[in-house]
C-alpha positions in Angstrom: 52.2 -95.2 -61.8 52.6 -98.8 -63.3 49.9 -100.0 -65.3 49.8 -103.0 -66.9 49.3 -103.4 -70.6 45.2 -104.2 -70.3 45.1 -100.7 -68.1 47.1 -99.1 -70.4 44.4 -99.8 -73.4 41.7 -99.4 -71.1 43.0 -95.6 -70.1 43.4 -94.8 -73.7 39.6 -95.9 -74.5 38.3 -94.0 -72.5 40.5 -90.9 -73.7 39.3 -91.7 -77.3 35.6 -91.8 -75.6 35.9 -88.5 -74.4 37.8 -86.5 -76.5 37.5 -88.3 -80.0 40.3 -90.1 -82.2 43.3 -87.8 -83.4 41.8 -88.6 -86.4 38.1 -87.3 -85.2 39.6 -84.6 -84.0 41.6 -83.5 -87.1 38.7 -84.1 -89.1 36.5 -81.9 -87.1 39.0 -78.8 -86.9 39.5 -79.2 -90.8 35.9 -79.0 -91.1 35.5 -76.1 -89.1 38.3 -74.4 -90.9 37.4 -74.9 -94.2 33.8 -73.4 -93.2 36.0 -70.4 -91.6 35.5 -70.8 -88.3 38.0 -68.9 -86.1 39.8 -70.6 -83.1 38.7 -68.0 -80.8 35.3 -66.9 -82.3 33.4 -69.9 -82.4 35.3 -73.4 -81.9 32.7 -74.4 -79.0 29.0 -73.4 -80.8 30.1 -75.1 -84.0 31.4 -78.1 -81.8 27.7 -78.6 -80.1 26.0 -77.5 -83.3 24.8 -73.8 -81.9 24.3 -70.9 -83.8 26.2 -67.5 -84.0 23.6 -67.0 -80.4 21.5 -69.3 -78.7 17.5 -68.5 -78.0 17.6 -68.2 -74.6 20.9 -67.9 -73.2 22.0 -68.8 -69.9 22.0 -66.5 -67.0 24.6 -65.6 -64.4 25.0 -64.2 -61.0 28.9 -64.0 -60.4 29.8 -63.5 -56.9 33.5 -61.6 -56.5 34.0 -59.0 -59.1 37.8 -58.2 -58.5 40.6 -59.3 -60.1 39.6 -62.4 -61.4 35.9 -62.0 -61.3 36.3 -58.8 -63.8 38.2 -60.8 -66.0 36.0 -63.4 -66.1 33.3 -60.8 -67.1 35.5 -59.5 -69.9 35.3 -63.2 -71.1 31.4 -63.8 -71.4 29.9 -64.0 -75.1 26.4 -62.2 -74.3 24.9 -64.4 -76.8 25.4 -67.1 -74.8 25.4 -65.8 -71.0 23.7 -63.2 -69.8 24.8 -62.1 -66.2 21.7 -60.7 -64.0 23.1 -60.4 -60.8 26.9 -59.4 -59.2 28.0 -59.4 -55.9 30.9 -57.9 -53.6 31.7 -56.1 -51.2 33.9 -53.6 -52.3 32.2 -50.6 -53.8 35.1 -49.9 -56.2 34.7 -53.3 -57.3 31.2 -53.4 -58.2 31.3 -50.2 -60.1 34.3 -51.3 -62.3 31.9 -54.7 -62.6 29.8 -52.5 -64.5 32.4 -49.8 -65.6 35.3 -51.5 -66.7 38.6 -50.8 -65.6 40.2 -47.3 -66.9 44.0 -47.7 -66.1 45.2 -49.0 -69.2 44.4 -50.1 -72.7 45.7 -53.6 -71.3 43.6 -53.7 -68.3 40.5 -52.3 -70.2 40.8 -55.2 -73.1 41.0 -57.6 -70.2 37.8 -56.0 -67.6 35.3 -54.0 -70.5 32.7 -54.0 -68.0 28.9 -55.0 -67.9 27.9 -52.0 -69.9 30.2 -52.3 -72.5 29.2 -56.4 -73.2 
C-alpha cells in the first residue's frame, strides 16, 4: 500500500487514539505492576477500573460446546460472566459442557466444565 506522508500521520493518530502512546502504555503496565497486578489475572478489570468481580456480571448462552466452545468455557472468569444457557446437539458434548473433559490433565486444564467454574 502507498500512502503518502499526510496518511501516514494520519494512520498513526488514530493508532495512538485507540491504543494509547508507547509511552501511555508503558506507564500504565508499570502502574499495574507495581500494584502487583498479574498479566493473566487481572490486566483487563484494572484497565477499565473494575474490581476483583463486578456486581452484576454478564450472562451468556454459548451455542456449540465442542472443541472450541469447551475451551472457550474453560476461559470465563465467573466474576465477570455467568453462562445461563448452552446448546448442542451432541449429547456427549453437552455433558462435558457441564463435566469437563476427563482424558487428560491437558485436556482437563483446557475444558474444566460448568460445574467446576
Amino acid at each position: 500500500m502507498n500512502l503518502g506522508p499526510e496518511e501516514k500521520e494520519v494512520g498513526q493518530e488514530n493508532f495512538y487514539a485507540a491504543v494509547g502512546s508507547p509511552a501511555v502504555r508503558r506507564e500504565f503496565l508499570q502502574k499495574g505492576i507495581r500494584q502487583g497486578i498479574a498479566p493473566r489475572s487481572g490486566m483487563g478489570p484494572y484497565y477499565f477500573g473494575y474490581g476483583a468481580t463486578v456486581k452484576e456480571p454478564l450472562r451468556v448462552g454459548v451455542i456449540g460446546t465442542g472443541d472450541e466452545g469447551g475451551v472457550l468455557i474453560g476461559a470465563i472468569n465467573p466474576g465477570f460472566i455467568q453462562v445461563k444457557a448452552i446448546a448442542d446437539i451432541r449429547p456427549y458434548n453437552q455433558y462435558r459442557a457441564f463435566n469437563g473433559d476427563y482424558y487428560s490433565h491437558t485436556q482437563r486444564a483446557a475444558r474444566p466444565g460448568l460445574l467446576e467454574i
